[in-house]
C-alpha positions as CSV (number, residue, x, y, z in Angstrom):
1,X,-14.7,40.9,31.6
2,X,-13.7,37.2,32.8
3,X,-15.9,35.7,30.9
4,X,-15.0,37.8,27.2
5,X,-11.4,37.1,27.8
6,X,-12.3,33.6,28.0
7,X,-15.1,33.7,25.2
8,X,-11.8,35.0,23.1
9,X,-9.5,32.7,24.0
10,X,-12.0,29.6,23.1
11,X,-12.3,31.2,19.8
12,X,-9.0,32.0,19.3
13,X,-8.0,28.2,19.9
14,X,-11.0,26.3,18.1
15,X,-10.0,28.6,15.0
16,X,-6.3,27.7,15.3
17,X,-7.3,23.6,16.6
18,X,-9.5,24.2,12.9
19,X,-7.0,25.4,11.0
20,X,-4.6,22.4,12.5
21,X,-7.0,19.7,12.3
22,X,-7.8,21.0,8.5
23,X,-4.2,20.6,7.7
24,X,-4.0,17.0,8.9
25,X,-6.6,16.2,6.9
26,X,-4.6,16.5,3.6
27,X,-2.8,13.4,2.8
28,X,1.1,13.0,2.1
29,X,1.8,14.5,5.8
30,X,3.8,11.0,5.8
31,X,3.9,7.9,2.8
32,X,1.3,5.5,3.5
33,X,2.7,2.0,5.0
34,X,3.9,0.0,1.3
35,X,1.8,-2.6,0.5
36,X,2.6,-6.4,1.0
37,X,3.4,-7.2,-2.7
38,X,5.0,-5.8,-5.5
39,X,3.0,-5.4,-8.5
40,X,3.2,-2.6,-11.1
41,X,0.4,-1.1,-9.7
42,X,2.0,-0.6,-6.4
43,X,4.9,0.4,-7.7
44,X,3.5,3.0,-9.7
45,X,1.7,4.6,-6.5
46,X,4.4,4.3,-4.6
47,X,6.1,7.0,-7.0
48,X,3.0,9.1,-6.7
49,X,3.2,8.4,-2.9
50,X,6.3,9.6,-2.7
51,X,5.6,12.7,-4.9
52,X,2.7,13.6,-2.7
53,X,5.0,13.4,0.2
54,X,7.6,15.4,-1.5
55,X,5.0,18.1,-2.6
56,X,3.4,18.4,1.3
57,X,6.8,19.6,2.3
58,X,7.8,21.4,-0.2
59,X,4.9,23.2,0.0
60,X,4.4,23.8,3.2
61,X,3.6,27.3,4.9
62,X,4.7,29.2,2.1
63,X,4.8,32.7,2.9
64,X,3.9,35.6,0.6
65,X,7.9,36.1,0.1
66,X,8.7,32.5,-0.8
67,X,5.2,32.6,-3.4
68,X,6.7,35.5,-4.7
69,X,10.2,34.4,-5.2
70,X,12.1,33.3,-8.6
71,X,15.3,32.4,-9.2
72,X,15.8,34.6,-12.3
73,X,13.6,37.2,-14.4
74,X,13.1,34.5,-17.1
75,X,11.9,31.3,-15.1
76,X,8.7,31.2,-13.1
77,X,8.3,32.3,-9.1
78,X,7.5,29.8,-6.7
79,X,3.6,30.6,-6.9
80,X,3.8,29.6,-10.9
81,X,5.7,26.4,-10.3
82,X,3.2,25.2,-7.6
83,X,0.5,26.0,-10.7
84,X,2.9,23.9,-13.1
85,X,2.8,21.1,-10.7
86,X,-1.0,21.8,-10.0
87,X,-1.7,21.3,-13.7
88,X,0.9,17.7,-14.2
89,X,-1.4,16.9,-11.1
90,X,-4.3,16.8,-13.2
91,X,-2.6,14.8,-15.7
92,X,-1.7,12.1,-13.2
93,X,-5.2,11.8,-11.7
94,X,-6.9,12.6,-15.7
95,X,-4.9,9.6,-16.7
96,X,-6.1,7.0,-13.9
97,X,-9.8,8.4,-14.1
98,X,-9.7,7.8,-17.7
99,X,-10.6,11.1,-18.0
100,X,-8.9,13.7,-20.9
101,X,-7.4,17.2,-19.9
102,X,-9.4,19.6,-21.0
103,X,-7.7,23.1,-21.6
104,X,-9.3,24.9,-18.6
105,X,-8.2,28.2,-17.3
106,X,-8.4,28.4,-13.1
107,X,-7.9,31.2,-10.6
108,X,-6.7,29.6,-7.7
109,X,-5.3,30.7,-4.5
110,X,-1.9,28.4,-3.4
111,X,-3.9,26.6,-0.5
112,X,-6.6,25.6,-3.0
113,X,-3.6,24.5,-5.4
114,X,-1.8,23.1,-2.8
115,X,-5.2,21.3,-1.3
116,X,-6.1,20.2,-4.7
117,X,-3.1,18.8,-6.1
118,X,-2.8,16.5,-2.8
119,X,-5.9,15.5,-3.5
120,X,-5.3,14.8,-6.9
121,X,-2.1,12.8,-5.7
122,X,-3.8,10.8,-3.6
123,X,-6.7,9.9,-5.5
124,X,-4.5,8.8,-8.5
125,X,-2.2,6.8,-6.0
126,X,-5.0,5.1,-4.6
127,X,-6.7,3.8,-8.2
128,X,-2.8,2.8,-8.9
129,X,-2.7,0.6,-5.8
130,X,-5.2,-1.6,-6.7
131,X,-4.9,-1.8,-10.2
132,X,-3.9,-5.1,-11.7
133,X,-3.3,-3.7,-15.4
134,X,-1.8,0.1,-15.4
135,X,-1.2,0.1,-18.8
136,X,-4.6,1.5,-19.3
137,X,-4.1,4.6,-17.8
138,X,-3.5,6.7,-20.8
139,X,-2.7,10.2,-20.6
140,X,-5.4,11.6,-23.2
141,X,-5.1,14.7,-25.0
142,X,-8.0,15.2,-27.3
143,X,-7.6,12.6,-29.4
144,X,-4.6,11.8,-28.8
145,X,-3.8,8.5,-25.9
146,X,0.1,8.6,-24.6
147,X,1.1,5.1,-23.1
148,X,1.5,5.0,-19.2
149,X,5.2,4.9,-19.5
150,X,4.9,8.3,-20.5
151,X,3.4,9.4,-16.5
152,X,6.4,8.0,-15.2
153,X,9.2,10.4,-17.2
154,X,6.5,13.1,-18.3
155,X,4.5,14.5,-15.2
156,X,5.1,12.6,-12.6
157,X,9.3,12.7,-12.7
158,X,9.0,17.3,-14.1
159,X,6.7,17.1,-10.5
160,X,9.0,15.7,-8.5
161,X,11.9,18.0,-10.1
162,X,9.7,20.8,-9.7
163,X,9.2,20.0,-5.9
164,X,13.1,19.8,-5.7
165,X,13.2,23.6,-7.2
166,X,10.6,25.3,-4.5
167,X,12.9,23.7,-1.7
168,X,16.1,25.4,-3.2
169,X,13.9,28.6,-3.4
170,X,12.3,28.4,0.4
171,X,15.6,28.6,1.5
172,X,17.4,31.3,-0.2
173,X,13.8,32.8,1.1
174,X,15.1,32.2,4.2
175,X,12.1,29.5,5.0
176,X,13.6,26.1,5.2
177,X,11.0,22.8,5.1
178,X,10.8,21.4,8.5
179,X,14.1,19.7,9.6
180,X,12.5,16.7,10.6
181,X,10.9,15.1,7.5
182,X,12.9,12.4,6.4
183,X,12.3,11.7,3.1
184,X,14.3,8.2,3.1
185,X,11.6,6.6,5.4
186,X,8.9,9.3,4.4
187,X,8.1,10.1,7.8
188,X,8.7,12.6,10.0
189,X,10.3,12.2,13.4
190,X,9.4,13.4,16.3
Protein backbone atom coordinates (compact mmCIF):
# COMPACT_ATOMS: atom_id res chain seq x y z
CA UNK A 1 0.00 0.00 0.00
CA UNK A 2 3.28 2.25 0.95
CA UNK A 3 4.76 1.70 -1.94
CA UNK A 4 1.41 2.61 -4.52
CA UNK A 5 0.85 5.70 -2.57
CA UNK A 6 4.26 6.59 -3.33
CA UNK A 7 4.28 5.14 -7.02
CA UNK A 8 1.22 7.81 -7.24
CA UNK A 9 2.57 10.57 -5.87
CA UNK A 10 5.89 10.28 -8.16
CA UNK A 11 3.50 10.25 -10.99
CA UNK A 12 1.40 12.76 -9.92
CA UNK A 13 4.52 15.21 -9.56
CA UNK A 14 6.67 14.18 -12.70
CA UNK A 15 3.30 14.84 -14.72
CA UNK A 16 2.70 18.24 -13.06
CA UNK A 17 7.11 19.06 -12.95
CA UNK A 18 6.19 18.03 -17.13
CA UNK A 19 3.52 20.14 -17.50
CA UNK A 20 5.73 23.04 -15.67
CA UNK A 21 8.89 22.44 -17.30
CA UNK A 22 6.81 22.27 -20.74
CA UNK A 23 5.56 25.70 -19.99
CA UNK A 24 8.88 27.30 -19.41
CA UNK A 25 9.95 26.18 -22.41
CA UNK A 26 7.84 28.61 -24.50
CA UNK A 27 9.49 31.85 -24.95
CA UNK A 28 8.14 35.44 -23.97
CA UNK A 29 7.82 34.18 -20.15
CA UNK A 30 10.07 37.54 -19.76
CA UNK A 31 11.66 40.00 -22.94
CA UNK A 32 14.98 38.85 -23.82
CA UNK A 33 17.99 41.21 -22.47
CA UNK A 34 17.96 44.28 -25.49
CA UNK A 35 20.74 44.08 -27.49
CA UNK A 36 23.87 46.44 -27.35
CA UNK A 37 23.01 48.59 -30.40
CA UNK A 38 20.26 50.15 -32.03
CA UNK A 39 19.67 49.18 -35.51
CA UNK A 40 16.35 48.78 -37.22
CA UNK A 41 16.61 45.31 -36.97
CA UNK A 42 16.68 45.38 -33.31
CA UNK A 43 14.23 47.72 -33.04
CA UNK A 44 11.87 45.86 -34.96
CA UNK A 45 12.22 42.67 -32.61
CA UNK A 46 12.11 44.45 -29.84
CA UNK A 47 8.37 45.22 -30.84
CA UNK A 48 7.82 41.63 -31.57
CA UNK A 49 9.60 40.95 -28.26
CA UNK A 50 7.43 42.84 -26.49
CA UNK A 51 4.37 41.49 -28.30
CA UNK A 52 5.42 37.96 -27.45
CA UNK A 53 5.62 39.06 -23.88
CA UNK A 54 2.42 40.78 -23.97
CA UNK A 55 0.70 37.64 -25.66
CA UNK A 56 2.34 35.04 -22.82
CA UNK A 57 0.35 36.83 -20.26
CA UNK A 58 -2.44 37.64 -21.81
CA UNK A 59 -2.81 34.33 -22.62
CA UNK A 60 -2.01 32.63 -19.92
CA UNK A 61 -4.14 29.73 -18.11
CA UNK A 62 -7.20 30.58 -19.83
CA UNK A 63 -9.96 28.73 -18.52
CA UNK A 64 -12.83 27.25 -20.51
CA UNK A 65 -15.01 30.49 -19.16
CA UNK A 66 -12.50 33.15 -20.27
CA UNK A 67 -12.17 31.03 -23.96
CA UNK A 68 -15.65 31.28 -24.08
CA UNK A 69 -16.18 34.81 -23.18
CA UNK A 70 -17.15 37.91 -25.59
CA UNK A 71 -17.80 41.22 -24.92
CA UNK A 72 -20.94 41.45 -27.15
CA UNK A 73 -22.99 39.09 -29.54
CA UNK A 74 -21.41 40.75 -32.53
CA UNK A 75 -17.58 40.75 -31.76
CA UNK A 76 -15.52 37.48 -31.36
CA UNK A 77 -15.00 35.42 -27.79
CA UNK A 78 -11.69 35.24 -26.40
CA UNK A 79 -10.94 31.76 -28.18
CA UNK A 80 -11.54 33.65 -31.71
CA UNK A 81 -9.31 36.54 -30.91
CA UNK A 82 -6.44 34.22 -29.76
CA UNK A 83 -7.14 32.64 -33.57
CA UNK A 84 -7.02 36.31 -35.01
CA UNK A 85 -3.75 36.85 -33.32
CA UNK A 86 -2.67 33.20 -34.25
CA UNK A 87 -3.25 34.00 -37.90
CA UNK A 88 -1.29 38.00 -37.82
CA UNK A 89 1.29 35.62 -36.14
CA UNK A 90 1.77 33.90 -39.27
CA UNK A 91 2.07 37.03 -41.15
CA UNK A 92 4.83 38.34 -38.92
CA UNK A 93 6.97 35.15 -39.12
CA UNK A 94 5.62 34.53 -43.27
CA UNK A 95 7.10 37.96 -43.77
CA UNK A 96 10.73 37.36 -42.21
CA UNK A 97 10.84 33.71 -43.77
CA UNK A 98 10.08 35.22 -47.00
CA UNK A 99 7.55 32.96 -47.15
CA UNK A 100 3.66 33.95 -48.63
CA UNK A 101 0.45 33.22 -46.47
CA UNK A 102 -1.26 30.72 -48.00
CA UNK A 103 -5.12 30.61 -47.23
CA UNK A 104 -5.03 27.55 -44.99
CA UNK A 105 -7.92 26.42 -42.75
CA UNK A 106 -6.62 24.90 -39.07
CA UNK A 107 -8.32 23.17 -36.28
CA UNK A 108 -6.43 24.01 -33.40
CA UNK A 109 -6.89 23.68 -29.71
CA UNK A 110 -5.83 27.24 -27.73
CA UNK A 111 -2.56 25.56 -26.26
CA UNK A 112 -1.50 24.59 -29.81
CA UNK A 113 -2.52 28.33 -30.83
CA UNK A 114 -1.11 29.75 -27.98
CA UNK A 115 2.24 27.37 -28.34
CA UNK A 116 2.46 28.14 -31.94
CA UNK A 117 2.01 31.72 -32.13
CA UNK A 118 4.93 32.05 -29.46
CA UNK A 119 6.82 30.26 -31.51
CA UNK A 120 6.05 32.12 -34.41
CA UNK A 121 6.95 35.35 -32.32
CA UNK A 122 9.98 34.23 -31.48
CA UNK A 123 11.31 32.87 -34.50
CA UNK A 124 10.36 36.13 -36.47
CA UNK A 125 11.98 38.26 -33.54
CA UNK A 126 15.08 36.36 -33.72
CA UNK A 127 15.61 36.67 -37.90
CA UNK A 128 14.69 40.59 -37.04
CA UNK A 129 17.61 40.80 -34.52
CA UNK A 130 20.23 40.05 -36.75
CA UNK A 131 19.07 41.49 -39.84
CA UNK A 132 20.99 44.38 -41.24
CA UNK A 133 18.34 45.28 -44.00
CA UNK A 134 14.45 44.72 -42.78
CA UNK A 135 13.14 46.19 -45.56
CA UNK A 136 13.07 42.94 -47.30
CA UNK A 137 10.70 41.41 -45.19
CA UNK A 138 7.68 41.77 -47.27
CA UNK A 139 4.39 40.62 -46.23
CA UNK A 140 3.33 38.53 -49.49
CA UNK A 141 -0.01 37.85 -50.45
CA UNK A 142 -0.15 35.94 -53.67
CA UNK A 143 1.28 38.18 -55.78
CA UNK A 144 1.01 40.80 -54.06
CA UNK A 145 4.50 42.20 -51.70
CA UNK A 146 3.34 44.94 -48.87
CA UNK A 147 6.52 47.06 -47.60
CA UNK A 148 7.72 46.20 -44.06
CA UNK A 149 6.28 49.34 -42.73
CA UNK A 150 3.13 47.76 -43.15
CA UNK A 151 4.07 44.81 -40.08
CA UNK A 152 4.60 47.53 -37.90
CA UNK A 153 0.86 49.28 -38.12
CA UNK A 154 -0.81 46.10 -39.77
CA UNK A 155 -0.29 42.84 -37.68
CA UNK A 156 2.03 43.47 -35.37
CA UNK A 157 0.35 46.89 -33.67
CA UNK A 158 -3.96 44.83 -34.30
CA UNK A 159 -1.77 41.92 -32.11
CA UNK A 160 -0.75 43.90 -29.54
CA UNK A 161 -4.38 45.63 -29.43
CA UNK A 162 -5.82 42.35 -29.54
CA UNK A 163 -3.68 41.18 -26.48
CA UNK A 164 -4.97 44.41 -24.70
CA UNK A 165 -8.75 43.09 -25.36
CA UNK A 166 -8.34 39.30 -23.86
CA UNK A 167 -6.89 41.17 -20.62
CA UNK A 168 -10.04 43.33 -20.30
CA UNK A 169 -11.99 40.11 -20.96
CA UNK A 170 -9.92 37.72 -18.28
CA UNK A 171 -11.05 40.02 -15.80
CA UNK A 172 -14.60 40.67 -16.23
CA UNK A 173 -14.13 36.61 -16.24
CA UNK A 174 -13.04 36.97 -13.08
CA UNK A 175 -9.27 35.58 -14.08
CA UNK A 176 -6.83 38.42 -13.80
CA UNK A 177 -3.06 37.96 -15.48
CA UNK A 178 -0.62 37.43 -12.76
CA UNK A 179 -0.07 40.60 -10.66
CA UNK A 180 3.46 40.41 -10.90
CA UNK A 181 4.42 40.82 -14.60
CA UNK A 182 5.57 44.16 -15.18
CA UNK A 183 5.31 44.96 -18.48
CA UNK A 184 7.52 48.28 -18.21
CA UNK A 185 10.71 46.14 -17.55
CA UNK A 186 9.12 42.98 -19.20
CA UNK A 187 9.87 40.88 -16.28
CA UNK A 188 8.27 39.47 -13.73
CA UNK A 189 9.12 39.91 -10.11
CA UNK A 190 9.35 37.71 -7.74
Amino acid sequence: MRYTLLFTLFIVSSVSFGQDTKEMDLPYYEVPDYPEEFTAGTMAARMVDALGFRYYWASDSLTEKDLAYKANEAGRSAEETIKHIYDLSKIIVNSTLKQPNPREKEDLSYVEMRTKTLMNLKTAADVLRTSEDISQYKIIFGEQEIPFWNQVNGPIADAIWHCGQLVIYRRTTGNPINPKVNHFTGKVRV
